[in-house]
matplotlib code that plots the C-alpha trace (Angstrom):
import matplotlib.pyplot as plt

x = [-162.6, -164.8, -163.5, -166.3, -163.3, -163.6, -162.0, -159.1, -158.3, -154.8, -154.6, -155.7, -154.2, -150.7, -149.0, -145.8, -142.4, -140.5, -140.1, -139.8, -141.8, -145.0, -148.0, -150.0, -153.7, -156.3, -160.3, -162.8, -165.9, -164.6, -165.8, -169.5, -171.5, -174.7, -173.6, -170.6, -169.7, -171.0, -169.8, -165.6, -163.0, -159.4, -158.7, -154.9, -155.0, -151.5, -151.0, -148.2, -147.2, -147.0, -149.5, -149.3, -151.3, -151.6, -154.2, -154.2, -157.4, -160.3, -158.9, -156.9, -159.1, -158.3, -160.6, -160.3, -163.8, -165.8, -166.5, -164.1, -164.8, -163.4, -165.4, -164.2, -165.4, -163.4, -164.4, -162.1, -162.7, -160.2, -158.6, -155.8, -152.8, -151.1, -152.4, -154.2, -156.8, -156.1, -155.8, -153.6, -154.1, -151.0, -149.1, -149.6, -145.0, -144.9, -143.6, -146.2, -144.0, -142.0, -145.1, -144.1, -145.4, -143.2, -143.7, -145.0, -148.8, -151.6, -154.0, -154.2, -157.8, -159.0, -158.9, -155.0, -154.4, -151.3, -151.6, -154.1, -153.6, -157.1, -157.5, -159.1, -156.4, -157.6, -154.3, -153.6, -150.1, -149.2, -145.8, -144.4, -145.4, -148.4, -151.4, -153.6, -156.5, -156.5, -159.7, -159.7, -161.8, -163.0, -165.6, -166.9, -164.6, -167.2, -168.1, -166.3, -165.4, -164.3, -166.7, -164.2, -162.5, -164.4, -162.3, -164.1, -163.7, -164.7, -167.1, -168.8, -171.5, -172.7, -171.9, -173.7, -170.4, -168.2, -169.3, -168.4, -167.9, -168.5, -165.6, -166.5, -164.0, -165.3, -163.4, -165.5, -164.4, -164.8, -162.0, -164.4, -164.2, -166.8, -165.6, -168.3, -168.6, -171.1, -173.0, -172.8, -170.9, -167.6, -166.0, -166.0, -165.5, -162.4, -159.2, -158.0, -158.7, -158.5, -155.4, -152.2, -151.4, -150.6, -148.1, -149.5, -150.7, -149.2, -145.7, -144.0, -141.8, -138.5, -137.5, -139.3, -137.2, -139.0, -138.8, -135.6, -137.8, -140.3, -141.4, -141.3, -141.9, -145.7, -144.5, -142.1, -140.4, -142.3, -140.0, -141.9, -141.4, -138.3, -136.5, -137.2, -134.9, -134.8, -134.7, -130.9, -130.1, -127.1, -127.9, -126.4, -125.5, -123.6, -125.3, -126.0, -126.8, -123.5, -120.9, -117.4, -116.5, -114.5, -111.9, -110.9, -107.5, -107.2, -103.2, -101.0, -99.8, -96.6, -94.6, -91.4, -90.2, -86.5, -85.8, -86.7, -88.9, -91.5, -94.4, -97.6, -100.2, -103.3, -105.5, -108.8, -107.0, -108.7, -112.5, -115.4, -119.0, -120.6, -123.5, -126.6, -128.8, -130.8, -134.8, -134.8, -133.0, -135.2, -132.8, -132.0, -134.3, -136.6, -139.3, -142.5, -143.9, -146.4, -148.2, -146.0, -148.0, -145.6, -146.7, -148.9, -148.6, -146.2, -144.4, -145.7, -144.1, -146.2, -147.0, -146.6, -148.2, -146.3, -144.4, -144.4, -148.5]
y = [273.0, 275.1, 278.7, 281.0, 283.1, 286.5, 289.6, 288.3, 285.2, 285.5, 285.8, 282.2, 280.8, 281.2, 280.8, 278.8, 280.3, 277.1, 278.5, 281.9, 280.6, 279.6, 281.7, 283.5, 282.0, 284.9, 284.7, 285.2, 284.1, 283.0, 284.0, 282.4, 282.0, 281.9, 285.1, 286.9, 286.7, 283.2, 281.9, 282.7, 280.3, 280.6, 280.7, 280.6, 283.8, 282.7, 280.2, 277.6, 278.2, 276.1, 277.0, 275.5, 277.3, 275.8, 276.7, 275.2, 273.2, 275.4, 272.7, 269.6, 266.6, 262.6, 260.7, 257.3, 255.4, 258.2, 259.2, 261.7, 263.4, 265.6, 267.6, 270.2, 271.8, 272.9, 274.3, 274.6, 277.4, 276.6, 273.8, 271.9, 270.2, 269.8, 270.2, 269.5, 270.7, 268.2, 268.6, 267.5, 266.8, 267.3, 267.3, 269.9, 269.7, 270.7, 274.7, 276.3, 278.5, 275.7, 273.6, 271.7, 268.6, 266.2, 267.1, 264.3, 264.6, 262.3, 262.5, 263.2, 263.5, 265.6, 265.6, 265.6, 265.8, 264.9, 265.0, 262.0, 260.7, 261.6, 260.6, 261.0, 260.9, 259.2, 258.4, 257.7, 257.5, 254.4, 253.9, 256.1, 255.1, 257.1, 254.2, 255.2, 253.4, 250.6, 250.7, 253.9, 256.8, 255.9, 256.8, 254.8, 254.7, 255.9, 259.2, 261.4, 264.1, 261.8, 262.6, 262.3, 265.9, 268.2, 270.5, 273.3, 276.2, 279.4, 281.0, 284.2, 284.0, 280.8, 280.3, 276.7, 275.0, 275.0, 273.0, 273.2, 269.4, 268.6, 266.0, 263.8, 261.6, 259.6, 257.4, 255.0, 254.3, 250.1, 250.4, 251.3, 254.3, 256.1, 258.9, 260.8, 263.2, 265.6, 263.7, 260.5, 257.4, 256.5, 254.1, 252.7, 249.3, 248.7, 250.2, 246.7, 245.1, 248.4, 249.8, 248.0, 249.4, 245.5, 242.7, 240.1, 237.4, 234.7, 234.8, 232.1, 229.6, 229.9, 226.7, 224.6, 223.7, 222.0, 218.2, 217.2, 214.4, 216.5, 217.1, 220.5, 219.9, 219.4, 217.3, 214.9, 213.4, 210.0, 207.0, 204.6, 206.7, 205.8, 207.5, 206.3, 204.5, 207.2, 210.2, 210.9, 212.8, 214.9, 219.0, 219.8, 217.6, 218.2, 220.7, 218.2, 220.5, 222.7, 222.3, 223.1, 226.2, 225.0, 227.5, 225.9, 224.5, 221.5, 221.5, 224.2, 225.7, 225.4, 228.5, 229.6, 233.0, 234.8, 231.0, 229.5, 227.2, 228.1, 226.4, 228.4, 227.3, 229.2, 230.9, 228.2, 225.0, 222.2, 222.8, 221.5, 220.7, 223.3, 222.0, 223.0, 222.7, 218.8, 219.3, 215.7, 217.4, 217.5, 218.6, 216.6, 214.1, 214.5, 212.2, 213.7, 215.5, 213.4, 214.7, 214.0, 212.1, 212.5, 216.7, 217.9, 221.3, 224.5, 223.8, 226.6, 227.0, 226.4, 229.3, 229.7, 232.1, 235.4, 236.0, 240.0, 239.9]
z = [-45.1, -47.6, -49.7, -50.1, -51.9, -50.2, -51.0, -48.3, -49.9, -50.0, -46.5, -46.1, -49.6, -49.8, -53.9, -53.9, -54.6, -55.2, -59.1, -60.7, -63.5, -61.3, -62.7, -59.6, -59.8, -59.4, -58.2, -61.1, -62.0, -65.1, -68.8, -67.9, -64.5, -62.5, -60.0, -60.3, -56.7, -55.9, -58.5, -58.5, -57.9, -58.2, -62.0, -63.8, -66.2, -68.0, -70.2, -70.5, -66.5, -63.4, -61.1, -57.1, -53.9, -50.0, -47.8, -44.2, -43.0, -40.5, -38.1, -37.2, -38.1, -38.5, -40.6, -38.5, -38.5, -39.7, -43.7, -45.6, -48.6, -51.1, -53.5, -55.6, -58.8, -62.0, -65.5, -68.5, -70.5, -73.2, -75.4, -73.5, -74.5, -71.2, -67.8, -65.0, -62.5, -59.3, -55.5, -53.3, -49.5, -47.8, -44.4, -42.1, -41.9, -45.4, -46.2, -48.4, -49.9, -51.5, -52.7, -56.0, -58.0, -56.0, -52.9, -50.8, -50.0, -48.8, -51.6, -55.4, -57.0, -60.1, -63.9, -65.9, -69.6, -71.6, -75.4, -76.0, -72.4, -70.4, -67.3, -63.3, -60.3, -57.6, -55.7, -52.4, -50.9, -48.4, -46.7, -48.8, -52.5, -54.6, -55.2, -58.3, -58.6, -60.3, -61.9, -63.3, -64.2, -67.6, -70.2, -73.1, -75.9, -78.1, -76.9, -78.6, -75.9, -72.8, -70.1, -67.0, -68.7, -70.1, -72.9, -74.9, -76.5, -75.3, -77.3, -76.2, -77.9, -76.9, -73.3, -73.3, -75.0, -71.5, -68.5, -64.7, -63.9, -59.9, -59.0, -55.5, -53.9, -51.1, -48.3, -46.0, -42.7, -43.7, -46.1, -49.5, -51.7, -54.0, -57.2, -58.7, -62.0, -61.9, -59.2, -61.2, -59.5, -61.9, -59.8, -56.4, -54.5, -51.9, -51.2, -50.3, -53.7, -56.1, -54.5, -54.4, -50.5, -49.4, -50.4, -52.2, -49.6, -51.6, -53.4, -55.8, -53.5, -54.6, -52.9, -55.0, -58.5, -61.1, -61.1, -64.1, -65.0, -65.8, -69.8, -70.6, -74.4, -75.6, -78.9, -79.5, -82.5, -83.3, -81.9, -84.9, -87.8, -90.4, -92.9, -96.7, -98.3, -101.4, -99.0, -99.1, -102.3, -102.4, -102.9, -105.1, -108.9, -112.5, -114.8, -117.1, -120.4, -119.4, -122.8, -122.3, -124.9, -127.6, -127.1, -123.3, -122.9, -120.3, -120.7, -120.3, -123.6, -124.4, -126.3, -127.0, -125.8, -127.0, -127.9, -124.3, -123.7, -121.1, -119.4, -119.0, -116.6, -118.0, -115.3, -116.0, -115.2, -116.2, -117.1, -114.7, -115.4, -113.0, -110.8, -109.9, -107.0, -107.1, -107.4, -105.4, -102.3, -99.4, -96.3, -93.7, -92.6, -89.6, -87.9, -87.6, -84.5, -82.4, -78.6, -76.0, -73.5, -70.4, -71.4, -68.6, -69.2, -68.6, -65.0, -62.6, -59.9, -56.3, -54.0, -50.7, -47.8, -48.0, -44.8, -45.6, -46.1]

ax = plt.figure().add_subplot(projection="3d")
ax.plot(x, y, z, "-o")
ax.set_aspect("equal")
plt.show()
């Protein structure tokens, strides 16, 4: 499949419906380029829109034991805070006119943004599930502008601050995978070990039940030590510089009202030396913390060959 992007375009490339609010890409050369013909591609002229387009394959093809790739350029012409510029590889059962972001489709590969989140798809979908690539497509944390998406401002009078970044996704037929930027390898190695598409080939046996005599505890207290003799103090002890005030009454007072004699029990009671907490209190007594020698480590549990591998 290849677009030269002809006047007749839109015969070919068909814009999804599946929202009122999806923008309508256009072709242009863009704000900068080598030819003005050569050099158009489909470009999204509205900002802060959903854009989504289908075009079918030249022809029916199946990749089995021989090399695909996917190559596709984009160039950003302006500061981005959210979106992307991916493709998507999808089933020839799908309705065009209904294309939208989760629809089911084969492949995923291109540059997406999200606030501070920068990142190269490379996803493949197996059984069902979307695989990303494990690895990832990465830059050095030092460069300031992160080479696997390239954000600018236009400036049209310096056309040299934009760049038109070449992304190359390649599938081998023995199961390995190449990504390029710009003709530069990124990543690569094998879809069996950077791809989760298979079950693990060994699982936990659930069977197995760690032995009760086992020692789960790397210290124990130390069977020889002893408590001292002076250790037991009580926490708390009498104030002894607290004075009782001179004008406390330890017995009730006894008075005469409309000539009766009554008994009044006065709200203090009989006065206590207040205590305070004991500087000799230590807590309760513990022996010390020795290695235990059964220890031989934190029980992992054995695995077994994974019957779904």
């Amino acid at each position: 499949m290849n677009s030269a992007w002809v006047d007749d375009w839109e015969k070919r490339w068909i814009h999804s419906d599946h929202s009122s609010g999806y923008g309508r890409f256009k072709v242009s050369p863009g704000n900068f380029y080598a030819d003005k013909i050569k050099s158009r591609g489909l470009q999204t002229p509205e900002d802060a829109r959903y854009y989504a387009i289908v075009a079918p394959f030249d022809e029916e093809f199946d990749n089995l034991n021989k090399t695909m790739v996917i190559q596709f350029s984009v160039k950003f012409e302006q500061d981005i805070d959210c979106g992307g510029g991916y493709v998507k590889l999808l089933s020839s059962e799908i309705d065009p006119t209904d294309f939208h972001s989760h629809m089911p489709y084969n492949i995923m590969f291109g540059p997406d943004i999200c606030g501070p989140s920068r990142m190269t798809h490379a996803i493949i979908t197996y059984r069902g599930q979307d695989k990303d690539n494990k690895k990832g497509f990465r830059p050095p944390e030092d460069e300031l502008t992160r080479k696997d998406f390239h954000v600018y401002i236009y400036d049209k009078n310096n056309v040299n601050n934009s760049e038109i970044d070449l992304y190359t996704f390649i599938l081998y037929p023995n199961q390995t995978y190449e990504a390029f930027l710009d003709l530069e390898l990124k990543i690569s190695g094998s879809l069996l070990e950077d791809y989760d598409f298979l079950p693990p080939k060994e699982i936990k046996d659930g069977d197995v039940q760690m032995p009760p005599e086992y020692a789960v505890s790397a210290t124990i207290p130390d069977p020889n030590a002893k408590k001292p003799d002076d250790w037991d103090k009580p926490q708390y002890i009498i104030d002894p510089e607290a004075v009782k005030p001179d004008d406390w009454y330890d017995k009730s007072i006894r008075f005469l009202i409309d000539e009766l004699l009554i008994w009044n029990d006065t709200e203090d009671g009989e006065w206590e030396h207040p205590k305070i907490l004991n500087p000799e209190y230590k807590g309760d007594w513990m022996p010390e913390l020795i290695p235990n020698p059964a220890y031989k480590g934190e029980w992992v549990r054995p695995m077994k060959p994974n019957p779904d591998y």
